[in-house]
C-alpha positions, 0 to 999 in steps of 0.5 A, spaced: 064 356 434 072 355 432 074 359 438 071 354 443 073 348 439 080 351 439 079 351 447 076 345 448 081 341 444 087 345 448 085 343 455 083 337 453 091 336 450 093 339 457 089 334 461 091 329 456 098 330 458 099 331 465 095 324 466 100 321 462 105 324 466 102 324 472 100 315 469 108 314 468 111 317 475 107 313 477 107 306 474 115 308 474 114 308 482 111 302 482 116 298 477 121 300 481 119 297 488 118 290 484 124 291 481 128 293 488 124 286 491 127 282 486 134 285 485 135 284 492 132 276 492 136 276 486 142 278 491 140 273 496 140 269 490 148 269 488 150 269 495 148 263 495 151 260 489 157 263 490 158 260 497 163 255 499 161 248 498 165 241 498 168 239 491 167 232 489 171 229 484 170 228 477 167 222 474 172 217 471 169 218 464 171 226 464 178 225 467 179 219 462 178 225 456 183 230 458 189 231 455 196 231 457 202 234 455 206 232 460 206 239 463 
């Protein structure tokens, strides 16, 4: 009795186990594809905000507060 039980709770470890293993790789296969997609929208992203664009003047409010030292 105690031998078959030893049996049965070692291959259930061992299933236990590699389905775990087997579970990860696979949910890190995954994530790492939607983590790609979004590193390269991210990417698309920046390059966007970090194009060139006209610069406007400041607003009369904020150039009125500056500081000068005569510098």
């Amino acid at each position: 009795m105690t031998t078959a039980l030893i049996v049965f709770l070692n291959v259930f470890f061992i299933g236990f186990v590699l389905v775990a293993i087997v579970g990860l790789q696979l949910w890190g296969i995954a994530s790492d594809r939607t983590m790609m997609a979004s590193v390269a929208d991210q990417r698309a992203r920046l390059r966007a905000a970090f194009q060139r664009r006209p610069r406007t003047a400041a607003p009369a409010a904020r150039r009125a507060r500056a500081l000068d030292f005569g510098a």
